[in-house]
C-alpha positions in Angstrom: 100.5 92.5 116.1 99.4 91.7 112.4 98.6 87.3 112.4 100.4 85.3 110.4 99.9 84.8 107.0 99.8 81.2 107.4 96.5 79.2 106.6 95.4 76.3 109.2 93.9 73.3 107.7 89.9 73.0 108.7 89.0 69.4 109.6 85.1 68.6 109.0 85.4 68.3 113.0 86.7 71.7 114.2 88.9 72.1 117.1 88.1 72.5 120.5 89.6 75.9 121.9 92.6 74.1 123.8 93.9 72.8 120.7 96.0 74.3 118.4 95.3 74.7 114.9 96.9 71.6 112.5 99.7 72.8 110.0 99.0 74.9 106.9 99.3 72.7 104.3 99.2 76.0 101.4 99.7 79.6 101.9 96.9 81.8 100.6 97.2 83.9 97.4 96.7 87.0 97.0 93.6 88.5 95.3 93.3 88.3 91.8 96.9 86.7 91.4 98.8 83.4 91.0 101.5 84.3 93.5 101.7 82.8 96.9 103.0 85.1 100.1 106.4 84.0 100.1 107.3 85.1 96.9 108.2 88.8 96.4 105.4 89.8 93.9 102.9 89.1 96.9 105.3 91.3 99.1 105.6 94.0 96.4 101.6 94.5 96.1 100.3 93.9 99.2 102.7 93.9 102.0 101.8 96.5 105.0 104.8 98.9 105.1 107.2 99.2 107.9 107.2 102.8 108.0 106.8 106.7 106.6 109.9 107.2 104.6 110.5 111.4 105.2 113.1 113.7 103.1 115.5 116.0 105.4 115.1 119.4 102.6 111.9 120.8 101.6 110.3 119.4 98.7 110.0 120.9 95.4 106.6 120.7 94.6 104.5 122.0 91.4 101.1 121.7 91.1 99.0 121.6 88.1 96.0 123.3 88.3 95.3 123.4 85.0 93.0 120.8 84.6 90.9 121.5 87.4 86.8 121.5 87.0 86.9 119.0 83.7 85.2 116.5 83.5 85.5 113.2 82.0 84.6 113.7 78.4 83.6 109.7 78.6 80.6 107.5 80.5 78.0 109.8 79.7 76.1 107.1 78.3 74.0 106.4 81.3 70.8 108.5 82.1 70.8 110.4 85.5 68.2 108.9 87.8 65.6 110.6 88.9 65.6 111.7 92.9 68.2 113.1 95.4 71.7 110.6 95.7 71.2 108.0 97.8 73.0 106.7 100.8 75.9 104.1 100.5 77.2 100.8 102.8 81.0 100.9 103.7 82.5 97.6 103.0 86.4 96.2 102.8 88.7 92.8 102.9 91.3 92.7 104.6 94.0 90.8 106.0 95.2 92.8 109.1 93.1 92.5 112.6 94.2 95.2 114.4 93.0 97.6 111.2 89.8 96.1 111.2 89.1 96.6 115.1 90.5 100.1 114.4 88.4 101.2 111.9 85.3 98.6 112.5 83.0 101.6 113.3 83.5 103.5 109.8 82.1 100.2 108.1 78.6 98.8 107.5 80.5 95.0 106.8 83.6 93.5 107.1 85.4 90.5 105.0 88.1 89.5 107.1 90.4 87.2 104.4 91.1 84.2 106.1 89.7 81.5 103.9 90.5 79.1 101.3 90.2 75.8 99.4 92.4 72.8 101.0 93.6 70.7 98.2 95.6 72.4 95.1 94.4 70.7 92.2 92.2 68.5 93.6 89.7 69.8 96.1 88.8 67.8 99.6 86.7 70.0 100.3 87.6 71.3 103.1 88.9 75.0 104.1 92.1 76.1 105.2 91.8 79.3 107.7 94.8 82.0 108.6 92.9 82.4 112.0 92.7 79.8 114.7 89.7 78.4 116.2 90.0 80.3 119.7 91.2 83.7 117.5 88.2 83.5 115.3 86.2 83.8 118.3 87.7 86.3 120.4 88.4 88.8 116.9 84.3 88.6 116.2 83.9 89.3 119.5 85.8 91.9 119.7 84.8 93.2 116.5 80.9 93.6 117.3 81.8 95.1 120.5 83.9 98.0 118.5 80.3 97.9 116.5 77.3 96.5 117.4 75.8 97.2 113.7 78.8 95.5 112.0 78.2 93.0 109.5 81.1 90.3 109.6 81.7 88.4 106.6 85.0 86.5 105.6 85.4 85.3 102.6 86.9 82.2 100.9 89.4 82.7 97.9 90.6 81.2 95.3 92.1 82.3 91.9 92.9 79.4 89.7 95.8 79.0 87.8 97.9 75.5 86.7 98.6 74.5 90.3 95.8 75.6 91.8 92.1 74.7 90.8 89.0 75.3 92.0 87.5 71.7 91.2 85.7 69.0 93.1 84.4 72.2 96.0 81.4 72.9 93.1 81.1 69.7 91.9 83.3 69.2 89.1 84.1 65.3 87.8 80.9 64.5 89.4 82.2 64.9 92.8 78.8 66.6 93.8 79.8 64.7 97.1 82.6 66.5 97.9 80.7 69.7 96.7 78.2 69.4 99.7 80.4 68.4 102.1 82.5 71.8 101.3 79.2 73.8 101.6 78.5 71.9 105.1 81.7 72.8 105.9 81.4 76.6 105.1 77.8 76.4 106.8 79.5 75.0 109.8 82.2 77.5 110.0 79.2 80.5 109.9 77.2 78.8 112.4 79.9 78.3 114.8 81.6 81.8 115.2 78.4 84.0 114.6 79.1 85.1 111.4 76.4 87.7 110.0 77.6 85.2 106.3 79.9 84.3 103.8 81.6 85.9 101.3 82.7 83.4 98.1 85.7 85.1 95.4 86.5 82.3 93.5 87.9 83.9 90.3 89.8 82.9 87.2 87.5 79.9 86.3 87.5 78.6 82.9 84.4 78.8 81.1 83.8 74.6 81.5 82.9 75.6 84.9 80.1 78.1 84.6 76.9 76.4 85.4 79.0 73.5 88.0 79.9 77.1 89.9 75.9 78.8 89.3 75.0 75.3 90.7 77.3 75.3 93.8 75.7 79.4 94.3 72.2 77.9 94.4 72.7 75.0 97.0 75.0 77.5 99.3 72.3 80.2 98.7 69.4 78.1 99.7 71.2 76.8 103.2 72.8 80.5 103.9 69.1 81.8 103.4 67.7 79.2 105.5 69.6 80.1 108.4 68.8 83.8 107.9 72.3 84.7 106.6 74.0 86.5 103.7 75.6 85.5 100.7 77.8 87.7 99.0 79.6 87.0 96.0 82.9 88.9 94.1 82.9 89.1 90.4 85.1 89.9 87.4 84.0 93.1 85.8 82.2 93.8 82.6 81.8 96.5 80.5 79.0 96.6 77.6 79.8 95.6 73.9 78.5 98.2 70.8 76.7 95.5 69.2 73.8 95.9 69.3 73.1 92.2 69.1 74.6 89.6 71.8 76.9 86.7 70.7 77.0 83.3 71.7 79.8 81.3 72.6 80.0 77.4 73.3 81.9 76.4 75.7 82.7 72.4 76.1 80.6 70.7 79.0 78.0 73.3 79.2 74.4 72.4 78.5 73.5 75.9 77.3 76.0 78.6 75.5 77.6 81.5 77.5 75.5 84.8 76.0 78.6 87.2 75.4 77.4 91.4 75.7 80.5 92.0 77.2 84.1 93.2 76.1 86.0 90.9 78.8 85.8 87.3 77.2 89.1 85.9 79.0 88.3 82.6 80.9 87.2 84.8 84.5 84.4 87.2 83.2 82.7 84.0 81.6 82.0 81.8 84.4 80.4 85.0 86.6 76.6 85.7 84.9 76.0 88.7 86.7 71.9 88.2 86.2 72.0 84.9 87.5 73.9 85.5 90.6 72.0 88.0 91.7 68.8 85.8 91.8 70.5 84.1 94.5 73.4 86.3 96.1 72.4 89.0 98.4 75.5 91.3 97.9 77.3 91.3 94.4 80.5 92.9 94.0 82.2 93.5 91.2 85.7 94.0 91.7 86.6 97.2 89.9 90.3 97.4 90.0 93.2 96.8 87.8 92.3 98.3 84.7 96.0 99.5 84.1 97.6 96.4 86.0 101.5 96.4 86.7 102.7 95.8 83.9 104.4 97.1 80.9 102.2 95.8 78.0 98.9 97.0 76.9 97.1 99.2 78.8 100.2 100.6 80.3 100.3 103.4 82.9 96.7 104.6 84.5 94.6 104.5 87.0 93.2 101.3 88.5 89.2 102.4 88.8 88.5 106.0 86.9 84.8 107.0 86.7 84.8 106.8 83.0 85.7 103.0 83.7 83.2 102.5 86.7 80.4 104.0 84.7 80.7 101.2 82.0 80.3 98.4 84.7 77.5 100.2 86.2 75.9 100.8 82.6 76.4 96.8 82.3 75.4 95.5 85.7 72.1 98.1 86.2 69.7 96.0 84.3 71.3 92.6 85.7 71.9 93.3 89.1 68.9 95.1 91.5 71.1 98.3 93.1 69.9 97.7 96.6 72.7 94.3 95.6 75.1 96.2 93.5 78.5 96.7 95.2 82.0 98.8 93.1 85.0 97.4 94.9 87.3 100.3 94.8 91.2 100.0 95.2 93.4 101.8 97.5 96.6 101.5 95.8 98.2 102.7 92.8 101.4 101.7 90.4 104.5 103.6 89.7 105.7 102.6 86.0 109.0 104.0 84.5 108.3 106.2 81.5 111.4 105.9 79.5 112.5 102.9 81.3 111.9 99.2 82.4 112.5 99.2 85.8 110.6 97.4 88.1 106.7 98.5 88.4 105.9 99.7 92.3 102.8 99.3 93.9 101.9 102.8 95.8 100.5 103.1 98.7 99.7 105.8 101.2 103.2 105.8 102.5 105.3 106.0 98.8 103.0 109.0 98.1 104.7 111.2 101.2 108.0 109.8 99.7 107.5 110.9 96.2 105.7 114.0 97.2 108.8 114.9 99.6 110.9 115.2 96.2 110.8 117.4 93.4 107.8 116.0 91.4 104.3 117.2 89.2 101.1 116.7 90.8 98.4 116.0 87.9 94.4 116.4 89.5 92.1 115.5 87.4 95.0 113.6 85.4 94.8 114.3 81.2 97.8 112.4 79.7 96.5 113.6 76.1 97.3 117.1 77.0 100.5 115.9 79.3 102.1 114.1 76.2 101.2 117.5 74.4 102.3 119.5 76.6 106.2 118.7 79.0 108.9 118.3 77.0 110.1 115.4 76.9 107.7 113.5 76.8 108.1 112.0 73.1 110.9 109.7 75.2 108.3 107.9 77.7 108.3 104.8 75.4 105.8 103.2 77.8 103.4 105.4 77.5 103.0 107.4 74.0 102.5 104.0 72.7 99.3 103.6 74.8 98.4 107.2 73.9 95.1 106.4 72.1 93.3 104.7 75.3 93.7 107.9 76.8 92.1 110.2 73.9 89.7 112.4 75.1 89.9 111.3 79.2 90.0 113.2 82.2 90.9 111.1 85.1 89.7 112.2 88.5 92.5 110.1 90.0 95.9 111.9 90.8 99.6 111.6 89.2 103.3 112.2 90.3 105.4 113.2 87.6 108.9 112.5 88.6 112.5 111.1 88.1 114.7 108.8 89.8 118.0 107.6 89.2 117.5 109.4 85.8 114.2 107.7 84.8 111.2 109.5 84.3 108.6 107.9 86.4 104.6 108.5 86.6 102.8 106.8 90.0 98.8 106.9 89.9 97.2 106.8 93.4 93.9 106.9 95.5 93.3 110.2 97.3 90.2 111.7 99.3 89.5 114.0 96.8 89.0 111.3 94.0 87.6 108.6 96.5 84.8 111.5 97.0 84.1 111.3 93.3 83.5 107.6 92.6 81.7 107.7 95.8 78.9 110.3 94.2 78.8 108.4 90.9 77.6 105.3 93.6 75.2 108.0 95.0 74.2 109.2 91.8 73.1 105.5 90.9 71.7 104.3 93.9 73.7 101.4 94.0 74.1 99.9 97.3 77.8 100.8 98.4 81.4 100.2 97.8 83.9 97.3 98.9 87.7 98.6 99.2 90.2 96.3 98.1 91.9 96.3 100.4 91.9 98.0 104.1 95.5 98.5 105.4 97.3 100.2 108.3 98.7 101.7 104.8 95.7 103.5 103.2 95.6 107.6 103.0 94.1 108.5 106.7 92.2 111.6 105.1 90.2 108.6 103.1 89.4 106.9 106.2 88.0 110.2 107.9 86.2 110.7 105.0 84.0 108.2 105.6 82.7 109.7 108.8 80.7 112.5 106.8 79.7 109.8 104.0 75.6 109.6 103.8 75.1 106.0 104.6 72.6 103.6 104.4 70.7 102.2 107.7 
């Protein structure tokens, strides 16, 4: 049975395997959002499904094969390396155990995601854990006996927002006290339950925090190193500027100004220096996802991580980050937007595709929406897309598309299949980076995707 989602409060002395965890005093958000797990929005994105939902007639199904053997008429802007594609580590978070055990030998390293921060706005330093003392070590047992060669790595999150900061834990206000004592902690925790490292995602930090956080990285890195460990480290992604030229933006309480060659200068992308993590982190990975996010503003409807997107980061990360460090997190979920309507945006996972698939619907692979606008009447109606049009000028998507209707609204869902999980994962090849990170494994992810990873060429 999936744990609960509750997180137990880590003392500085950890329990003894009779006792039982204290009381959670928070509940853990969500990746890269503000929400906590009671609320529906949490349920809505990353809830496991309770089941296959199955039509009793045959489906109507018409596909487009229109498109087929395109390619992206974007990202060419990198050179091909020289030398045959290389090989690629298997990575994922996750939430869910019994998926983990499940799939443990398809996967080079695992980030189970059990940890993070005790305190809201004010840090103690101390961790809050959604496994138990006595669980943590029978689950990394059990894990390394499913594969010896697994790499087990949890991580500790945080995405600030107003009632939830990520503060005193690097040092901020002076607390450099508290700072250390939350890296003895972590060191603790690794030591403890064999842990192959840690994995740190602390994301949405304003830009006051960059060189407290790069400062925090370098005392961790130095005591992870020392006990022969491995630090890995998420990040906000980046694509270059055309300037030629780099800006320079001051930011109050930093010694030296934030050096700005990339597009993405919300709070987030400023704190994470891509270069100067990877002086110190031994995995970097950039979480490549939500580039159309659920919503009905600007971008609008898309795909979450197209190659013409994931060649941009790579083009800005390659001279900053060494490959053999270089990690795309790739998501395996989709939205559903209403065209012509505002109804609520779905998340899509492997279980609403069979759903919307046992309809009548339009299958789109590669996805143009320049020539789809063009070309199905109609489509001058989708309000929530033709506005958008221009982001999708001259694109070919790899990613698939449902066009369909319910309840009278015309409806477009982008998802994650093997066939375009294959092509971001030769565009990896292509650039030697070191492998991918899925965001996130789930008893709810497209099985073909998962056997697909049996035949990937993989790094020893």
């Amino acid at each position: 049975m999936p744990q609960s989602n509750d997180f137990f409060v880590l003392e500085p002395s950890l329990p003894q395997p009779s006792e039982e965890p204290t009381p959670p005093e928070q509940k853990p958000p969500q990746k890269r959002r503000v929400w906590h797990w009671g609320l529906l929005g949490t349920i809505l994105l990353f809830a496991i499904p309770f089941g296959i939902q199955k039509a009793n007639s045959e489906p109507q199904v018409k596909v487009d094969k229109g498109d087929l053997g395109q390619t992206s008429a974007k990202g060419a802007s990198l050179e091909t390396p020289l030398g045959k594609p290389g090989p690629l580590r298997a990575s994922s978070w996750s939430f869910d155990y019994d998926v983990m055990l499940k799939y443990a030998k398809l996967y080079d390293e695992l980030h189970p995601f059990i940890y993070g921060l005790k305190g809201r706005r004010h840090n103690t330093g101390e961790l809050v854990s959604s496994w138990g003392h006595t669980q943590k070590l029978k689950r990394v047992a059990a894990l390394r006996e499913k594969n010896p060669k697994l790499k087990i790595i949890p991580t500790i999150f945080r995405w600030e927002n107003p009632g939830e900061k990520i503060q005193e834990a690097i040092g901020m206000d002076g607390r450099t006290d508290i700072r250390d004592k939350h890296i003895g902690i972590i060191l603790k925790e690794v030591e403890t339950y064999g842990y192959d490292g840690i994995d740190i995602d602390y994301e949405g930090m304003g830009c006051e925090k960059k060189e407290k956080f790069e400062e925090f990285i370098v005392k961790l890195a130095n005591e992870i190193h020392l006990r022969k460990k491995i630090l890995s480290v998420a990040v906000h992604p980046k694509t270059p500027t055309e300037y030629e030229e780099a800006e320079f933006k001051k930011c109050k309480g930093l010694k030296e100004k934030i050096k700005i060659d990339f597009r993405e200068t919300w709070r987030g992308p400023l704190t994470h220096d891509y270069a100067f993590l990877a002086k110190h982190a031994d995995m970097v990975k950039v979480m490549a996802y939500e580039l159309h996010p659920r919503k009905y503003r600007n971008p609008g409807p898309g795909p979450q991580a197209p190659n013409v997107w994931l060649e941009e980061i790579i083009e800005y990360a390659q001279d900053k980050i060494p490959p053999s460090k270089l990690y795309m997190a790739i998501p395996t979920y989709g939205y559903d937007w209403g065209l012509n309507c505002s109804t609520r945006i779905k998340s899509v996972y492997y279980h609403d595709v069979l759903r919307i698939k046992a309809g009548k619907h339009t299958l789109k692979q590669p996805t143009n929406i320049d020539n789809i606008l063009s070309s199905i009447k109609g489509a001058k109606s989708w309000r929530n897309l033709t506005k958008f049009r221009k982001i999708h000028k001259d694109k070919i998507y790899e990613d698939p598309s449902l066009w369909y209707s319910s309840n009278g609204c015309a409806r477009v869902a982008f998802f994650m299949d093997k066939t375009a999980f294959a092509d971001k994962m030769a565009l990896l090849q292509k650039y030697h980076l070191a492998g991918f990170s899925f965001w996130q494994l789930t008893k709810d992810n497209d099985p073909e995707i998962q056997e697909y990873l049996g035949t990937l060429a993989r790094a020893e």
